[in-house]
C-alpha positions as semicolon CSV with decimal commas, in nm:
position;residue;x (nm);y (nm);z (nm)
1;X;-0,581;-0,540;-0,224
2;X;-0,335;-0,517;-0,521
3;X;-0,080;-0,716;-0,330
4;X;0,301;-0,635;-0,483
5;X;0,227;-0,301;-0,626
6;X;0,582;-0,232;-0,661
7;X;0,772;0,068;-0,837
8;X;1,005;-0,118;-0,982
9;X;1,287;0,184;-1,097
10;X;1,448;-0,062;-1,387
11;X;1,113;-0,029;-1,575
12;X;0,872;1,708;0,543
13;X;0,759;1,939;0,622
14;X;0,816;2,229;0,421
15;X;0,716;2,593;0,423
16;X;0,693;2,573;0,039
17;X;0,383;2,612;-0,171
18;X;0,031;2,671;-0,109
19;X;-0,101;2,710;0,256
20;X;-0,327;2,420;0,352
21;X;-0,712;2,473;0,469
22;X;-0,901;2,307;0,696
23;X;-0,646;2,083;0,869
24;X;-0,814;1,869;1,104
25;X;-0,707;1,750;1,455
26;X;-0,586;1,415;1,481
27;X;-0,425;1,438;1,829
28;X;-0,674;1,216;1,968
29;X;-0,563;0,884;1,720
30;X;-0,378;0,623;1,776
31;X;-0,210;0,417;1,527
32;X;-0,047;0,070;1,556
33;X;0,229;-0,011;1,342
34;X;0,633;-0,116;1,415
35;X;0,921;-0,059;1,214
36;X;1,156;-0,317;1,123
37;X;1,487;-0,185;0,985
38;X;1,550;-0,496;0,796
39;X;1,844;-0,394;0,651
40;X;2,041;-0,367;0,975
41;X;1,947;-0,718;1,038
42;X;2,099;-0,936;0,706
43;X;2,481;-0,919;0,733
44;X;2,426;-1,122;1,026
45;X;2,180;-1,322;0,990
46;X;2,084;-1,634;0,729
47;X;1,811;-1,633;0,467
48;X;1,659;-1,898;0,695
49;X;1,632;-1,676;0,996
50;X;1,521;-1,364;0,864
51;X;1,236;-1,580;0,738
52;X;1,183;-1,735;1,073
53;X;1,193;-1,361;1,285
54;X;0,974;-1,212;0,941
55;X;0,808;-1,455;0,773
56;X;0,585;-1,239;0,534
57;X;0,839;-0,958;0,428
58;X;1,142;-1,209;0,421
59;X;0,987;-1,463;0,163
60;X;0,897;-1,199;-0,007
61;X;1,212;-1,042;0,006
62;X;1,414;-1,354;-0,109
63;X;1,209;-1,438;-0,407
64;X;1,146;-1,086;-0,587
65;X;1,413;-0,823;-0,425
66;X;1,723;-1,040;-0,316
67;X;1,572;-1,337;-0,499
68;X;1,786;-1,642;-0,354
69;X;1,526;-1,853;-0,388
70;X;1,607;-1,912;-0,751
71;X;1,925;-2,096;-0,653
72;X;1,933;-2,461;-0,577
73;X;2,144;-2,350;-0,243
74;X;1,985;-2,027;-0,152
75;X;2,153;-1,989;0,153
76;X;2,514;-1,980;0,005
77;X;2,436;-1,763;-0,272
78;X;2,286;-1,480;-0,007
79;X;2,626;-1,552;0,120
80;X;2,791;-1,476;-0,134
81;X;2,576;-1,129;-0,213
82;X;2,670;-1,037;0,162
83;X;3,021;-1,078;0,082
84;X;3,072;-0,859;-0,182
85;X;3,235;-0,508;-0,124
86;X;2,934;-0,297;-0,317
87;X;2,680;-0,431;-0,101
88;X;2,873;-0,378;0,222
89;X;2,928;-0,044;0,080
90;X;2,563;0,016;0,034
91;X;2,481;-0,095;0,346
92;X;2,713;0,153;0,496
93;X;2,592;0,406;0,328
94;X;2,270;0,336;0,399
95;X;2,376;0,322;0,809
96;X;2,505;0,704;0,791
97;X;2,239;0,858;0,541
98;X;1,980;0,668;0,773
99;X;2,171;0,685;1,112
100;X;1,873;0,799;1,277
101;X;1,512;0,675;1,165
102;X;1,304;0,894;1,388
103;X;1,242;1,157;1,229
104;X;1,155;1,001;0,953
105;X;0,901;0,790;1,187
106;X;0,756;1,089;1,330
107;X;0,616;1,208;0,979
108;X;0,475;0,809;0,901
109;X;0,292;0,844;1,221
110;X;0,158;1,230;1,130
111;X;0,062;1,084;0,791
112;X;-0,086;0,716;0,939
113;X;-0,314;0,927;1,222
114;X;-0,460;1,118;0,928
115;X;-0,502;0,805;0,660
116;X;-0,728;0,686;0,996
117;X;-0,895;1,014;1,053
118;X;-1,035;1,011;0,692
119;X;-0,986;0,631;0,569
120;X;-1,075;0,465;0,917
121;X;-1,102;0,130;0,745
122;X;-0,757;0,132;0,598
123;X;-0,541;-0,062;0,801
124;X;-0,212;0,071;0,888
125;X;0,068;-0,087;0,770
126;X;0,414;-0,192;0,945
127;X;0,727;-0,021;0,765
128;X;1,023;-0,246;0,679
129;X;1,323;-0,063;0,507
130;X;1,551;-0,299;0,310
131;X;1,864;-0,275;0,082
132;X;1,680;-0,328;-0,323
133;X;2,044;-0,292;-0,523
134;X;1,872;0,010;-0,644
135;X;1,542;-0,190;-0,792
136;X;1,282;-0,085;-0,581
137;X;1,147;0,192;-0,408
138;X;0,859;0,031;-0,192
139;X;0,575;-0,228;-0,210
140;X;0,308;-0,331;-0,063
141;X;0,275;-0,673;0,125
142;X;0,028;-0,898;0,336
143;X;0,167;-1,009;0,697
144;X;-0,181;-1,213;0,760
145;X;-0,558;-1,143;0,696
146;X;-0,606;-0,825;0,889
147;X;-0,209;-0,695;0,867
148;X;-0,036;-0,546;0,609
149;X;0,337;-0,418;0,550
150;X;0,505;-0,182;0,352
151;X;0,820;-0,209;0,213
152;X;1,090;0,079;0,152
153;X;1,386;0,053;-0,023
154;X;1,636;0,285;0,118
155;X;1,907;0,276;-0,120
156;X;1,632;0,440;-0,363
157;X;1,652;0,758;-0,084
158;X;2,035;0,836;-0,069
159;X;1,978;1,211;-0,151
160;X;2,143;1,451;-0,386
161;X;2,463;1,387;-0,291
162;X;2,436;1,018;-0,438
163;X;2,539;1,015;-0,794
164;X;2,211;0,774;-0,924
165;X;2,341;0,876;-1,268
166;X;2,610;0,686;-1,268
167;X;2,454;0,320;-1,172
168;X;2,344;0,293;-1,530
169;X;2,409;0,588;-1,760
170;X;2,142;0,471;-2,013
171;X;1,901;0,376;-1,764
172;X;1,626;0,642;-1,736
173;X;1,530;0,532;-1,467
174;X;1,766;0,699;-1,283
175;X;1,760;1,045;-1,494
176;X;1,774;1,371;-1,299
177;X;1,408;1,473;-1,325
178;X;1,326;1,108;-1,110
179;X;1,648;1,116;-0,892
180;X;1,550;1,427;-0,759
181;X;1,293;1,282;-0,552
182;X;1,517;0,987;-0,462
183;X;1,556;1,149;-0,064
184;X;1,419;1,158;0,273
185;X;1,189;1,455;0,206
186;X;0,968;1,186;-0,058
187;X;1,002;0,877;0,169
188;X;0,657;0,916;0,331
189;X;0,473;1,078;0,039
190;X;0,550;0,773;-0,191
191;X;0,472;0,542;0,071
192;X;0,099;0,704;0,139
193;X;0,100;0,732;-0,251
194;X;0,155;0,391;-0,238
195;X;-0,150;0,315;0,003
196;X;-0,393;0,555;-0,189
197;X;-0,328;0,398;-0,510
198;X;-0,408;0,077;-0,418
199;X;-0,715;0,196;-0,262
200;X;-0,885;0,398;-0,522
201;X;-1,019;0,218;-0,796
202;X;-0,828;0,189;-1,163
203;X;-1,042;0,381;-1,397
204;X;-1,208;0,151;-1,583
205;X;-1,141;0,394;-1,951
206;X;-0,758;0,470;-2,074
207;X;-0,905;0,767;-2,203
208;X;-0,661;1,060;-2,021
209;X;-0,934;1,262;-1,870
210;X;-1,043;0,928;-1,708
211;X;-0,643;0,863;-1,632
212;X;-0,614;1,280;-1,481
213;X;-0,907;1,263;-1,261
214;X;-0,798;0,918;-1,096
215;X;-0,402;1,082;-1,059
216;X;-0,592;1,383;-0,926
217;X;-0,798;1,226;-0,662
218;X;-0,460;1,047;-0,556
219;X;-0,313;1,386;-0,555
220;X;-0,548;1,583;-0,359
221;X;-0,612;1,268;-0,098
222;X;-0,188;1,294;-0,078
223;X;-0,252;1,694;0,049
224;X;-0,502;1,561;0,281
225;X;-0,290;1,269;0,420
226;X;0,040;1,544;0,419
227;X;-0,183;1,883;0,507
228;X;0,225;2,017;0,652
229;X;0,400;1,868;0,324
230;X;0,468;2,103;0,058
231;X;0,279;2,108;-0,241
232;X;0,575;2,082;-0,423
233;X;0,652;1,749;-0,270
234;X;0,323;1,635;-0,300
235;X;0,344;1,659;-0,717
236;X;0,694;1,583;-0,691
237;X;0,816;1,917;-0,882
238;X;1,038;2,118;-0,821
239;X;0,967;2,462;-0,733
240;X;1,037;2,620;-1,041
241;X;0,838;2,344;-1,239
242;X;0,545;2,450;-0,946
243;X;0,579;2,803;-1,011
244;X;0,508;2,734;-1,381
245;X;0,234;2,500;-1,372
246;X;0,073;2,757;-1,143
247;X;0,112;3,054;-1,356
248;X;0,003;2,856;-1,706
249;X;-0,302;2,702;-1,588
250;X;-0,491;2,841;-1,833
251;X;-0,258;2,758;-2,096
252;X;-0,243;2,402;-2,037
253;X;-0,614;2,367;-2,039
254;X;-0,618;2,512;-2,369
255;X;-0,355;2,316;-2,495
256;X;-0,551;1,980;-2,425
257;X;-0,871;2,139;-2,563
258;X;-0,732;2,200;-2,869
259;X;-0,517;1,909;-2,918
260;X;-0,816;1,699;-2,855
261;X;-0,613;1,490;-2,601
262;X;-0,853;1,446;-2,301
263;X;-1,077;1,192;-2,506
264;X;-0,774;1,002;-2,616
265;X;-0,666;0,681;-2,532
266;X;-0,296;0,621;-2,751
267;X;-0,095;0,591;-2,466
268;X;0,210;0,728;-2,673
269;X;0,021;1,074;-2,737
270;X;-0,073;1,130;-2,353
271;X;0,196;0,942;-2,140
272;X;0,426;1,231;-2,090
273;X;0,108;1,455;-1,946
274;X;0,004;1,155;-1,686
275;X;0,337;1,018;-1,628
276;X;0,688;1,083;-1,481
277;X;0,875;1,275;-1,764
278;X;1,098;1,565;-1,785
279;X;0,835;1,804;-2,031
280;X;0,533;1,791;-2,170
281;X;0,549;1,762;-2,531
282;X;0,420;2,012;-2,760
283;X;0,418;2,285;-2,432
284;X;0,685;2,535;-2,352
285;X;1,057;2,364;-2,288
286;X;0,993;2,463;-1,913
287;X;0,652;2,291;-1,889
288;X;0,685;1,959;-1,666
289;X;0,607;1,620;-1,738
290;X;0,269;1,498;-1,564
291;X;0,045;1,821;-1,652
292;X;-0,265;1,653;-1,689
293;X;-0,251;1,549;-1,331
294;X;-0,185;1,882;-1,229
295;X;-0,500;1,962;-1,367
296;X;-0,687;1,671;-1,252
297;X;-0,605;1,757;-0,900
298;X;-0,764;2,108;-0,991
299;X;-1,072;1,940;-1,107
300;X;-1,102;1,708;-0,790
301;X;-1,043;2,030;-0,564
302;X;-1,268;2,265;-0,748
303;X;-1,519;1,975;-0,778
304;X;-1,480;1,933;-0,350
305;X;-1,506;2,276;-0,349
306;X;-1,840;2,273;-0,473
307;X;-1,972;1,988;-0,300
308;X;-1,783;2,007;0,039
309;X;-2,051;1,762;0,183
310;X;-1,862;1,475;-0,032
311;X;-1,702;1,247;0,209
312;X;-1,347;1,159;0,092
313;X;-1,512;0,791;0,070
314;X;-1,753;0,886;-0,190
315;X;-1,494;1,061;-0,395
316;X;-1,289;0,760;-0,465
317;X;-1,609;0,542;-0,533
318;X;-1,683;0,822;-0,802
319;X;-1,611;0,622;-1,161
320;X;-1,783;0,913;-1,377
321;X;-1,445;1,150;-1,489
322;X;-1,662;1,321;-1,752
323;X;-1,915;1,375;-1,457
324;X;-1,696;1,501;-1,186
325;X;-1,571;1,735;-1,457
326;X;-1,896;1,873;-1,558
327;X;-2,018;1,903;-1,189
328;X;-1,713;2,045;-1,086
329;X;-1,743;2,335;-1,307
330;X;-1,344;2,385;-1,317
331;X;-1,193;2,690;-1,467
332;X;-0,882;2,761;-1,498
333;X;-0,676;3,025;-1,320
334;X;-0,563;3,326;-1,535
């Protein structure tokens, strides 16, 4: 497991988009997990026995997150953090944004019964939400041998009505095309995101068609994992950016052909097509950031399509991208 894959920001249902085939019933599973609202427990409680009451997430916690542990006296210095009026007013925040968890809890446990139905071998992790001072979204963490955690960072989920922008100005990070997903609606589909990716294999070429087939398998397992979750969520677009990605399919697959970029491997020529970005360079102004992905997870689907006998296990063992691509006999929509 790639223990500590964290998205570290300083480097729902929905009615929108396509409707989802084949939606399997997963009435019948069960799934075994708590949530620990971590957060609620630190103003009154010491370093020493959050580690006690969670051992696992609190070390964790104190040495990369809230890290204490770099001071001599650890305890005083988480003291002194606790004292200070922006964390108490994050914490408040937090309280009313977050006043009630269970709706939120319902969609983990929608999303955890089908991660079982198709991944039965994944084990299911326990959900701690914590107070990052805007650093991290989640990670991923080992309890023990056979139990994992994830971690969520609920500051990073404030909504629209939190001003992100003005934390740091001249931090990207916290532009508007990555804020807007910094809500409730993305909690769960980041934190299966976060599961998938460190289940499928890295591609073992930087060349972007390898780098758009592995985002695409990640994105069509996500629909799989979220079959009620818009598809809009699941690439994290908005529906405009959707609505054109959709209607220039065709476009963008030309654009790659003749740009030669899905053999290339400079990662400053094809970052902006795999990852987070506000455009697409060299595309219309209204073309999104990440379009390679969007056609990835055309390739996976048209390539499942084809072969619906695939098991979703034998996709991710797949390592061939120029293969899946051939056999999947993709064309773009007009």
């Amino acid at each position: 497991m790639k223990y500590w894959y964290v998205i570290i920001l300083l480097g729902l249902f929905s009615c929108t988009g396509d409707v989802k085939e084949d939606i399997p019933d997963v009435s019948h599973i069960e799934v075994d997990y708590q949530v620990v609202r971590f957060e609620q427990e630190m103003l009154q409680s010491t370093v020493g026995e959050l580690v006690e009451k969670y051992p696992a997430f609190a070390n964790d916690f104190f040495k990369y997150v809230v890290p204490v542990y770099r001071e001599k006296d650890y305890e005083q210095a988480y003291a002194n953090i606790k004292s200070a009026p922006e964390f108490k007013y994050l914490i408040d925040t937090m309280e009313i944004v977050f006043d009630d968890f269970a709706n939120i809890n319902d969609k983990f446990k929608d999303a955890f019964k089908f991660v079982k139905y198709y991944f039965p071998e994944i084990d299911v992790p326990d959900v701690y939400t914590f107070v990052s001072g805007f650093a991290h979204q989640q990670f991923l963490f080992s309890i023990d041998s056979n139990q994992h955690g994830i971690g969520i960072g609920l500051d990073m989920f404030l909504g629209s009505e939190f001003n992100y922008g003005s934390i740091a100005p001249e931090n990207p990070a916290f532009s508007d095309y990555l804020a807007r997903t910094f809500n409730k609606d993305h909690i769960v589909r980041k934190s299966i995101h976060s599961l998938l990716d460190d289940y499928i294999p890295n591609p073992k070429q930087l060349r972007m068609i390898d780098q758009m087939i592995y985002n695409g398998k990640n994105l069509y397992l996500l629909n799989k994992m979220l079959p009620l979750v818009s598809d809009t969520i699941i690439m994290e677009y908005s529906k405009k950016q959707w609505d054109w990605a959709k209607e220039n399919e065709i476009e963008m697959w030309a654009f790659f052909l003749k740009e030669n970029l899905f053999y290339e491997t400079n990662t400053q020529k094809i970052n902006k097509y795999i990852n987070p970005s506000p455009h697409s360079p060299g595309m219309p102004p209204s073309a999104p950031g990440r379009t390679a992905n969007f056609i990835g997870w055309k390739i996976v689907d048209a390539y499942m399509r084809r072969f619906p006998e695939t098991s979703v296990q034998k996709l991710v063992e797949m390592e061939n991208a120029q293969e899946l691509l051939q056999k999947s006999r993709y064309k773009p929509r007009k």
